[in-house]
C-alpha positions, 0 to 999 in steps of 0.5 A, spaced: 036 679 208 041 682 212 048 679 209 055 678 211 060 676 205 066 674 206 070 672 199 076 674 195 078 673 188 075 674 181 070 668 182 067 671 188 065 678 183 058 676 180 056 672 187 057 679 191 054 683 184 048 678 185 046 679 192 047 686 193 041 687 187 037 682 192 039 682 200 042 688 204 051 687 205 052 689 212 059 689 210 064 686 206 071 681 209 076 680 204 084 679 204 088 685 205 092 688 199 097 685 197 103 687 193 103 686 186 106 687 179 112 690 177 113 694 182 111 690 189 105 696 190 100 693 195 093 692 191 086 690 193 083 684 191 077 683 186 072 683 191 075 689 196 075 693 189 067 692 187 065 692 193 067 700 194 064 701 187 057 699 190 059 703 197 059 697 202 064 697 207 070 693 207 074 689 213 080 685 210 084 683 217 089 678 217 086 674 222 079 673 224 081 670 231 083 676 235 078 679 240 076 685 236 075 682 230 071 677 233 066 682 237 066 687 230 064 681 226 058 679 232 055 687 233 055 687 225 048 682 226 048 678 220 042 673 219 047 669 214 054 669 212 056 667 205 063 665 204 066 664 197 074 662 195 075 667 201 082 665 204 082 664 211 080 660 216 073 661 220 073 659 228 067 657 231 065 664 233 065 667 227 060 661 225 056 662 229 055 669 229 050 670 224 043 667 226 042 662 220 050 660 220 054 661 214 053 658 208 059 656 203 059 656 196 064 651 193 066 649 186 065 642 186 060 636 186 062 634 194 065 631 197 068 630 191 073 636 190 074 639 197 079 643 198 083 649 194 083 648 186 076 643 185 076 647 178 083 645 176 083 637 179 076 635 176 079 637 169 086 635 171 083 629 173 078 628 166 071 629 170 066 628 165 062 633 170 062 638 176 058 643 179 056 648 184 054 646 192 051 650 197 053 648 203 053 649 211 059 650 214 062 647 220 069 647 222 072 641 217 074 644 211 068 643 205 065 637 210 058 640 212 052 638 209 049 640 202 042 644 202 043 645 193 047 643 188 047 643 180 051 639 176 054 641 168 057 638 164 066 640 162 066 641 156 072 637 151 076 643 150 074 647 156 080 650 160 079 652 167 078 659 166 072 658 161 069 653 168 071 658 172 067 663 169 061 659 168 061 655 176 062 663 178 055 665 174 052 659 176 053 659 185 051 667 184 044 663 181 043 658 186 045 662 192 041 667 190 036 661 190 038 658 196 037 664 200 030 665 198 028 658 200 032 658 206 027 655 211 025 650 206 031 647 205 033 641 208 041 640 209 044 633 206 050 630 209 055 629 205 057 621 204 063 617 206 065 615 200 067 618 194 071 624 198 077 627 195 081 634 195 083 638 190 091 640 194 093 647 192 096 648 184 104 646 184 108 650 178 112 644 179 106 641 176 106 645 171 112 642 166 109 638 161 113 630 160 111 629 153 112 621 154 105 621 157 099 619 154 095 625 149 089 624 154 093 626 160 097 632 157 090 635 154 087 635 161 094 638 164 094 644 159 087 645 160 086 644 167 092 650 168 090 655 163 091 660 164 094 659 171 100 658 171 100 655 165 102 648 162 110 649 159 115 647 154 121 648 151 121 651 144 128 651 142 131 654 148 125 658 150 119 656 153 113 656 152 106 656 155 101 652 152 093 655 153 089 651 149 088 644 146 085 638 144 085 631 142 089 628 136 090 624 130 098 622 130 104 618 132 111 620 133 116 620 138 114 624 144 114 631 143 115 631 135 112 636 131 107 633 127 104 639 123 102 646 125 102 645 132 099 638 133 105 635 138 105 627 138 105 624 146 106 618 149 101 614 146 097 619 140 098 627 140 094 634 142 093 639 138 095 646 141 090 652 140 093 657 143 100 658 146 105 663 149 111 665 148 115 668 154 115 676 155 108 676 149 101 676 148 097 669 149 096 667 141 092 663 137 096 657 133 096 660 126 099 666 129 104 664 133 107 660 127 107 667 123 112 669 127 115 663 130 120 657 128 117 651 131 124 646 131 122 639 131 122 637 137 119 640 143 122 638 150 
């Protein structure tokens, strides 16, 4: 099929990789370079990159809702658009424009988890479970109806960097699936109940409050790792915790119990992994080489 894609950041990657080996990328749309690191230089996205290794034409405009780019996006001819974590609005006119209409792939089990961060919230949230759908857009955000889903189950100590690797894999499968069966497919509406929406991560959200039970501090540190990072104060310095698991132990919030196993609220989390400000991410056994913990994180 004749493809527009229009995506943005890493998750995006393997899904365009997936369809170019199958379908023809009349061309790529993606967010402008942004300035970036240390010294503010304008870099392209993860997806602007891959698609100029594979030779397909990329179009990053601001907007999409000037008359240039409207008319340049319909004289493309695409038979389907595919959108993935893309970034900007599309108006009616560039969902209409391809002959199948665009179809949307979205990280969550909806309608739950519409929005901005559905990895983050659905570990944040202590889902025992998420997935991928495929879906037909309309001009609500994530409300169209649904033509394929696959659940998977979160592991316990997953973080969202291991589920977005794996959810990133799997839309890259069931898109691939989904256009191969487009004519069959029948579209589900989505229902009215069970709607929730992943707002975008704050960093406010981001600092942990020992008082709160192990279960919720576990969920906080996987479900931010590794962006931006569940933190602490370690002795006046703070420090990002990464990895973590639930754990036996009782103390005063923020006690340290042994290695680095912190009592919480009610029960404690164990710290796999943890940064410390201007290092590397450590595993827990390294970090304690060359770091004395005081007794009491904050």
């Amino acid at each position: 099929m004749r493809v527009v894609f229009m995506g943005t950041p890493d998750f995006s990657v393997p899904i365009l990789q997936h369809l170019a080996a199958r379908h023809e990328i009349a061309a790529v749309y993606t967010q402008p370079p942004r300035p970036a690191g240390r010294g503010k230089a304008d870099r392209k996205s993860a997806v602007h990159l891959c698609a100029e290794t594979l030779g397909i034409p990329v179009r990053y405009p601001s907007s999409l809702r000037s008359e240039e780019v409207l008319n340049d996006f319909a004289l493309l001819r695409s038979e389907v658009g595919i959108v993935v974590a893309y970034g900007l609005i599309l108006p009616a006119e560039i969902l209409a424009a391809p002959l199948l209409g665009c179809l949307n792939i979205h990280a969550s089990l909806l309608p739950r988890w519409r929005g901005a961060a559905p990895i983050h919230r659905a570990i944040m949230a202590g889902d025992a479970e998420t997935g991928v759908c495929i879906m037909q857009m309309e001009a609500g955000l994530d409300t169209g109806p649904v033509l394929l889903r696959e659940a998977t189950a979160i592991g316990a100590e997953e973080t969202t960097a291991d589920l977005h690797d794996r959810l990133s894999a799997m839309g890259a499968r069931l898109i691939v699936d989904a256009l191969d069966r487009l004519p069959d497919l029948v579209p589900e509406p989505q229902p009215d109940m069970g709607v929730t929406y992943a707002t975008k991560i704050d960093k406010a959200e981001a600092r942990i409050d020992w008082t709160r039970p192990a279960v919720e501090v576990d969920r906080q540190i996987r479900g931010l790792s590794p962006f931006p990072g569940a933190w602490c104060e370690a002795g006046g310095e703070r420090l990002k915790l990464l990895r973590s698991r639930l754990s036996v132990g009782q103390g005063l919030p923020g006690q340290v119990l042994d290695g680095l196993t912190i009592a919480c609220g009610t029960g404690a989390v164990e710290v796999l992994q943890a940064q410390r400000e201007g290092r590397k991410p450590a595993s827990a056994q390294d970090l304690l080489r060359g770091f004395a913990l005081p007794d009491r994180l904050t």
